[in-house]
N, C-alpha and C positions, 0 to 999 in steps of 0.2 A: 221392324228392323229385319233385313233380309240375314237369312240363315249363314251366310259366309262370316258375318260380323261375331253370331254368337262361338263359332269353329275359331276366329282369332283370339274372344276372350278364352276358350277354353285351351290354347295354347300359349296364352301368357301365362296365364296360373301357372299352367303345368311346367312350364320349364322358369319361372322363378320361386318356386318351391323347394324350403328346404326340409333336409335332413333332421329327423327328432333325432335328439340326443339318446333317448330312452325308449322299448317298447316295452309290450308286455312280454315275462319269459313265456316257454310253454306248459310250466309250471303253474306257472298263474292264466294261462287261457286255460287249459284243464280245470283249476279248480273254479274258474266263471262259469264253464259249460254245466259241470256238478251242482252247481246251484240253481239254475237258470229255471224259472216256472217252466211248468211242463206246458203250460195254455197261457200265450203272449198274442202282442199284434206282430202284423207281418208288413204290408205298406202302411200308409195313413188313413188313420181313419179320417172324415171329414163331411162337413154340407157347407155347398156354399150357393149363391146363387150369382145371377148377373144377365147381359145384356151382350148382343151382338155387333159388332165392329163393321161388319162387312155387308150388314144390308139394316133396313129400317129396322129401328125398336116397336115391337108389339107383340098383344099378349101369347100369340104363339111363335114368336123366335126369343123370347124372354123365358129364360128354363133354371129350376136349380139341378144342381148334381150332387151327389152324396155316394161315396166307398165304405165298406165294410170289409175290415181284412184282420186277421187272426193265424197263427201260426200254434200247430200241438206238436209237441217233442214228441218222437216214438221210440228213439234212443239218446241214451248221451254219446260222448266219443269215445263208445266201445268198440264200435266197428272197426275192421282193419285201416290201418293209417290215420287213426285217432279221427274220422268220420263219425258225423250223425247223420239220422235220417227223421224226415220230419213232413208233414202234412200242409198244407195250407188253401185258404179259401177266401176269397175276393169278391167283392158282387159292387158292381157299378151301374148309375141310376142315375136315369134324366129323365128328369119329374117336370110335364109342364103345367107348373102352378099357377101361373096365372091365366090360363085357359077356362072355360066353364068346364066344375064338375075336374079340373086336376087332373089329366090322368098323364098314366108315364109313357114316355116315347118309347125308352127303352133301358133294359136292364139284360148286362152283360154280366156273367161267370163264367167265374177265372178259378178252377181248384187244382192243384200244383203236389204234386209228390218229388222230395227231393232230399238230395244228398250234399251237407255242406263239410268243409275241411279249411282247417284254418293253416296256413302256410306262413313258415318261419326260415330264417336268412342262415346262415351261418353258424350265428352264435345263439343259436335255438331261443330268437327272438320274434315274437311275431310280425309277419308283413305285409297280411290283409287275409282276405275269405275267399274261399273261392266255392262254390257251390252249383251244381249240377241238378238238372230238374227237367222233367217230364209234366208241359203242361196244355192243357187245354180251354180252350175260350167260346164259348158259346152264349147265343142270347134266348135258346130254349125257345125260339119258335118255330112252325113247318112252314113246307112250301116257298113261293116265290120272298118270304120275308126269314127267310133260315139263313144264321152265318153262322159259322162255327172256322176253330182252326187248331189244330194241334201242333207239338212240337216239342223237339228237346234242345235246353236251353244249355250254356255254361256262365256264368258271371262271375266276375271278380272285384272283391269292393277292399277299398283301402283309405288309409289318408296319405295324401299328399306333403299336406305340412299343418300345422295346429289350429288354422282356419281353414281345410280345402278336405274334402273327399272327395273321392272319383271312383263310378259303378259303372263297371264295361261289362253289356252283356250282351250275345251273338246267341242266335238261334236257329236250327234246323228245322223246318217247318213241313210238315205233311199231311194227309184226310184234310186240303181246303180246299181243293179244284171244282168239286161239285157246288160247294153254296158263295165262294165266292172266287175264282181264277183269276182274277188278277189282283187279288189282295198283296205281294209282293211288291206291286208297282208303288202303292202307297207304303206299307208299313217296313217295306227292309229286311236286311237280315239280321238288325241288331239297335241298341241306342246306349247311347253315353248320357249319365247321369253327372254334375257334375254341383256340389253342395257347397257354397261359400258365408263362414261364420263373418257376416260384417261387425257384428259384435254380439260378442260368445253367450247362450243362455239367451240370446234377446232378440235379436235379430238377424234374420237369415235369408238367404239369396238360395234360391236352387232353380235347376235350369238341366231339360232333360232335350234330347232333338234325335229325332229320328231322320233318315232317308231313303226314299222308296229306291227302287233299282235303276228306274229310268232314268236317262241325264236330263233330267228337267228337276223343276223345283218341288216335286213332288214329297211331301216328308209332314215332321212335325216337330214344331218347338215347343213343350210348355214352361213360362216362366215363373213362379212363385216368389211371391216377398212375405215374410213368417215375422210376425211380432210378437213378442211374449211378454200382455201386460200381467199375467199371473203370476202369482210364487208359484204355485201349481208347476213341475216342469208337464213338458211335453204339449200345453195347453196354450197354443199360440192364435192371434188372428190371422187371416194369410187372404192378400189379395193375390188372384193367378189368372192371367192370359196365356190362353191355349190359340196356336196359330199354325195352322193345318188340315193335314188330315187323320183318320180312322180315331178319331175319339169316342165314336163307338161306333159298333160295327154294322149297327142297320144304313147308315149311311155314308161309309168309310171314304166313300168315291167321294162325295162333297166338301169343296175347300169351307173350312168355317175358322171364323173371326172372333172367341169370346172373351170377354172379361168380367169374372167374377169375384165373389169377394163373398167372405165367410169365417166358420170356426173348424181348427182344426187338431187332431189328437193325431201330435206326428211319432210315429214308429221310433221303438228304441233298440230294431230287431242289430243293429251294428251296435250298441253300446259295446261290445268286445272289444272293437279297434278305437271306439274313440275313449273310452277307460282309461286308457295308456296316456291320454295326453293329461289328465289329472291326476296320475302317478308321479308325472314327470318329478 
C-alpha cells in the first residue's frame, strides 16, 4: 500500500476523534509518577521472525529480529516544572537463523537520556507527555561497516479519543556525516506513530511511517496487528510488515519488504494518559 494511503488513514482518525469527557487531574498524574517502578520497559520488547516480500525466500533473506528496551527513573517530577529525568536502553537484532552456524547481521543501540513533562489544559487536566531526549544510535562496528548517529529529539504522546493515540516525534540530528551522510535522505527528521484499539485489551492496530527528505518515495512504514490471547496484559501476538528503509543501519540505503510474525511484551511506558480512559 503506497504511503499516501496510510497519511489519509492517519487524517481520518485524527479529525473524527472525540473529546474525553474526563482526564486525569494533576493531582493524580503526580501521584502515578510517585509510584511508578523505578526500572520499567521503555518500547516493546519482542522476537519475531519472517520472510521477504520483495525478492526470493531463502535461508539468508529469511531473518528473525528481537528488541530489548527498558527505561530506569533517575527522578520523579521534582525537577522544575513538575519534569523527570530518566535513562533508557534499546538494542535491536537481526539474527539470521536459518543460515549455517546462525549468526547475526546486525545489532543496533539505542541508549537515550531524557527529560519527560506531562502537560495539562486549563483546568489542570492532563493533555498528553511531552518528552525531550538526547539520543544516540549505533551498531558498534569500525571502519567501512560503522553507522552511528546522534541527536536531540522532542516527542509528544497523547490520546486522541478512547481507541486512537498519537506519538509526534521531530529530531535534530548530528556526529552522522562521517559513517553515513546521507542518512537523512532515508530516515527524516521525524515520524508519526499512530496506535488504533480495534478492540480494547485484545486487539491492536499500530502504524508508525517515516519520510526521508528527498521528494521521492524514500521513508518507512511499519505496520503491526497485536493479539492478546492471554489474561496476561501486555502479552500479545503481533504479526508486523516493515516497508522500507533504514530498519537497521548497516544497510539503511536498501529498500526491503518483510513480513514477520511473533511474540511480543508491548510497552506500558504511556499507561499515564491511557489510565485516564478507565477513570472515566
Amino acid at each position: 500500500m503506497k504511503i499516501n494511503y496510510y497519511l489519509t488513514f492517519f487524517c481520518i482518525i485524527f479529525l473524527n476523534s472525540l473529546l474525553y469527557s474526563q482526564r486525569l487531574t494533576r493531582e493524580q498524574v503526580d501521584d502515578t509518577i510517585q509510584k511508578m517502578p523505578s526500572f520499567s520497559s521503555h518500547h516493546d520488547n519482542y522476537f519475531i521472525t519472517g520472510v521477504p516480500l520483495h525478492e526470493s525466500i531463502e535461508s539468508n533473506t529469511a531473518d528473525a529480529k528481537y528488541q530489548i528496551s527498558f527505561k530506569v527513573l533517575l527522578t520523579r517530577n521534582t525537577l522544575p516544572l513538575d519534569s523527570y529525568l530518566f535513562l533508557t536502553y534499546t538494542q535491536k537484532a537481526f539474527w539470521n537463523i536459518y543460515q549455517f552456524s546462525s549468526p547475526f547481521e546486525e545489532i543496533n543501540f539505542n541508549p537515550t537520556l531524557g527529560l519527560g513533562k506531562p502537560l495539562y489544559n486549563k483546568n489542570d487536566e492532563v493533555n498528553g507527555l511531552a518528552v525531550l531526549s538526547y539520543e544516540h544510535e549505533s551498531n558498534g562496528r569500525d571502519s567501512i561497516y560503522s553507522r552511528s548517529w546522534n541527536n536531540v529529539s522532542l516527542s509528544y504522546h497523547t490520546l486522541i479519543n478512547d481507541r486512537t493515540s498519537l506519538n509526534v516525534k521531530a529530531w535534530l540530528p548530528f556526529l552522522y556525516k562521517t559513517d553515513n551522510p546521507d542518512l537523512l535522505d532515508y530516515i527524516g527528521l521525524g515520524e508519526v506513530r499512530l496506535e488504533y484499539s480495534i478492540k480494547p485489551e485484545k486487539l491492536l492496530l499500530n502504524i508508525t511511517a517515516r519520510k526521508g527528505l528527498e521528494w521521492n518515495w524514500k521513508g518507512a512504514i511499519r505496520t503491526q496487528l497485536l493479539y492478546r490471547p492471554f489474561k496476561m496484559p501486555n502479552q500479545y501476538l503481533v504479526l508486523e510488515w516493515f516497508n522500507g528503509y533504514t530498519e537497521s543501519l548497516i544497510d539503511y540505503q536498501e529498500y526491503k519488504s518483510m513480513i514477520r510474525f511473533g511474540f511480543i511484551l508491548k510497552s506500558n511506558e504511556f499507561d499515564i494518559l491511557r489510565r485516564k480512559r478507565q477513570n472515566n
